[in-house]
N, C-alpha and C positions, 0 to 999 in steps of 0.2 A: 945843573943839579940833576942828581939822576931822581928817573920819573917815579911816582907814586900811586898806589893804585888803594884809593879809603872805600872797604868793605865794610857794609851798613847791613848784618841781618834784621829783618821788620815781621810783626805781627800783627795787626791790628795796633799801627803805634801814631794814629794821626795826632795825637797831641804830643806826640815828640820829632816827629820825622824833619819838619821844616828844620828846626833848632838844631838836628844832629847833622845835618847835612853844610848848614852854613857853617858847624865848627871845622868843618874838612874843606871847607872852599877851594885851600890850595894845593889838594892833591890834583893830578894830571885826567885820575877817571874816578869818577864815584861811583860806585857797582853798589846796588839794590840788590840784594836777593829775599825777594820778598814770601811768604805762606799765604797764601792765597789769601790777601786781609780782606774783608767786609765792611769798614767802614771809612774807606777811602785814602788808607793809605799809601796803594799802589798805582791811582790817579794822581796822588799830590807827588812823587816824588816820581813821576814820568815828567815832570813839568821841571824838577829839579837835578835828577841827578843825570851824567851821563848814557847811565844803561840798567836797565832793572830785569830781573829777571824773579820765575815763581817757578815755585817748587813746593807739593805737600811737605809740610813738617812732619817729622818723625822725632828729632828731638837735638838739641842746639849741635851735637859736635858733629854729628851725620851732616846738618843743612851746613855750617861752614867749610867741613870738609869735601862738600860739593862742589861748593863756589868758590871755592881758594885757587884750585886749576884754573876757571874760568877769568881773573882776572890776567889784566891786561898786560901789567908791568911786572916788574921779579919783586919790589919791595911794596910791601901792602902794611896799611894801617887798617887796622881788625876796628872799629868800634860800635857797640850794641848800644839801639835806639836811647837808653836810657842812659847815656853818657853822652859828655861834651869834651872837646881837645881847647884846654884851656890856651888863651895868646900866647903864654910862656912855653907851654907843653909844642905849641904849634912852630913857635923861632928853634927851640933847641930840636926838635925833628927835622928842621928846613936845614939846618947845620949838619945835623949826623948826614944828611943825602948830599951835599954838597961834597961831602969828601967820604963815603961809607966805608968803616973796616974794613979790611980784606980778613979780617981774621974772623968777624962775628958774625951770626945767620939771622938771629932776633935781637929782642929788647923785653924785658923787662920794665914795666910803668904802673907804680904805684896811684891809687884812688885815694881820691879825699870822698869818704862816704857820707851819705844824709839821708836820713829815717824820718818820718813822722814830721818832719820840716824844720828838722834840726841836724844841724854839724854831727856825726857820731867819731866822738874823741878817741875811744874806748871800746869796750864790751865784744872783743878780738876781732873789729875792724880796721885796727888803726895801723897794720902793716899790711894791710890788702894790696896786694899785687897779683898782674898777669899778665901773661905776653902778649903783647898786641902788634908791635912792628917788627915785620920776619920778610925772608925771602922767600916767597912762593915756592921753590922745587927742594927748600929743606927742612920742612915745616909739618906738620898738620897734627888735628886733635887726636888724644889716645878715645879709642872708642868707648867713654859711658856715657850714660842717660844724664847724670848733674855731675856738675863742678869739674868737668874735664879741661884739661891743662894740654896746652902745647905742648909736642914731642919734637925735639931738635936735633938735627944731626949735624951738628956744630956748637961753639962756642954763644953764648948768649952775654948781652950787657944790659945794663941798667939805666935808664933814664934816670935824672932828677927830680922833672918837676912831672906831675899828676893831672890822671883825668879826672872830672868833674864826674862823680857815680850819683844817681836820685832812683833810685828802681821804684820809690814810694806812689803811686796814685790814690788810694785810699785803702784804709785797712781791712777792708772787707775784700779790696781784690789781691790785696798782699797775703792774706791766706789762703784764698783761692788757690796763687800761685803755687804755696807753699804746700798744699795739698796736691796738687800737681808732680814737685820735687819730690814727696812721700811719696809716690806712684812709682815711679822712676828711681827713687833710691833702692825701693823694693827689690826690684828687679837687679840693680848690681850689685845688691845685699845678697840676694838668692844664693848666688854662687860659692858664696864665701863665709854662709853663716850656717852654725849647724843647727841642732836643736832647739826651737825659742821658749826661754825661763823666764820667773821673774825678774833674772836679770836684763833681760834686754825690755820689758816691760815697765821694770819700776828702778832699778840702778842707774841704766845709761841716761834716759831722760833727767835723771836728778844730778846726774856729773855735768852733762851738759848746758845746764843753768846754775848751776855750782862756778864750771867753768868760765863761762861767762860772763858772769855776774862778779863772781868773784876774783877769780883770779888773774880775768883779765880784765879788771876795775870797771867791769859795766856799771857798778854802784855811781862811778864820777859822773858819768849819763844820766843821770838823774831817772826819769818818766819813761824815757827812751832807751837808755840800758835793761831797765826792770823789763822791757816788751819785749825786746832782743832777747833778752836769757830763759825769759818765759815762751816766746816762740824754738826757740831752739829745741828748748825741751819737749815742745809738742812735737813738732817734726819728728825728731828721733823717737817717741812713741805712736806717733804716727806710721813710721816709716818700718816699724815691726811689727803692727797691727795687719799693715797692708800686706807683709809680707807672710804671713799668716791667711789670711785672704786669698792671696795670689797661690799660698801652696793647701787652698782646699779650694781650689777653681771656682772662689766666690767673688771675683772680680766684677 
């Protein structure tokens, strides 16, 4: 089987890191690249993975586009602490390496996502996908701050079956987060947005729990769609609040 190399970036992730590491067991090297965590989990996962390595963060596609050269092997499984390679997701990956395209560079792997400790059916998570297993030298992220996607120079395929996605710890640090991505959106907002109206204060906010909620049946989510379409909505007024901020150097 050709070898595998499971790239695990970590933050402060000790109540996930044991669990993300045994979903990769049977790749060949499991590369840590860790942000300087604080609460042990660059101690617990010297004990577990093959090779760890630390790096200040600066922001997700910078730190993977670090450590991507650094691994070992040419085909790498990408997965973030907060995801698991379910047994299915794990047999049909040991298949594709067993005999790998000559024609395809990645893969394409859909998530089954879970909010607040529930399945989310709905509410525009329910085609979530992103590339995770690529060839190292034709591969890497396009440079922004959030939701940066694989750049390929090749043909890409699709898996079947899905990772297990849980980003959820509790809701006070799920906004945290998300005040974070408003930080960070800002900044690749800057570039591309002109003048700020009420439209980007009070229109886009209200399309994006519109959208959400509505049109992409968050409503079937019951408790858990309504928070998703309602977070949305702050984020993106968040995310032009900040950038407002950011352009009267009141950061």
């Amino acid at each position: 089987m050709t070898k595998l190399t499971a790239l695990i970036p970590t933050g402060n992730e000790i109540h996930n890191i044991e669990a993300v590491i045994k979903s990769v067991d049977f790749a060949d090297e499991i590369l840590v690249v860790d942000s300087n965590s604080t609460d042990g989990t660059y101690e617990k996962a010297q004990k577990l993975a093959t090779k760890v390595i630390q790096r200040d963060y600066k922001y997700s596609a910078s730190q993977k586009n670090w450590a991507i050269p650094q691994a070992e092997f040419e085909w790498i499984l990408l997965v973030d602490a907060d995801e698991r390679v379910t047994p299915e997701l794990k047999s049909e990956i040991k298949d594709i390496l067993n005999n790998p395209p000559s024609d395809v560079v990645a893969f394409w792997i859909g998530r089954n996502n879970h909010f607040m400790g529930e399945r989310v059916h709905y509410s525009g998570w329910r085609n979530d996908k992103v590339i995770r297993l690529f060839k190292r030298d034709y591969c890497k992220y396009e440079d922004k701050h959030v939701h940066a996607e694989i750049i390929t120079n090749g043909n890409v395929g699709k898996l079947n079956n899905k990772l297990y996605h849980n980003t959820y710890i509790s809701f006070d640090k799920y906004i945290e987060k998300m005040n974070r991505y408003a930080w960070w959106q800002a900044k690749d907002y800057d570039k591309k947005t002109g003048r700020l109206t009420p439209y980007h204060f009070v229109i886009k906010p209200f399309w994006g729990f519109f959208k959400h909620y509505i049109i992409q049946s968050g409503f079937r989510d019951g408790v858990v769609g309504f928070t998703i379409g309602y977070i949305q909505a702050y984020v993106i007024f968040m995310r032009y609040v900040k950038l407002w901020l950011l352009r009267k150097n009141r950061t």
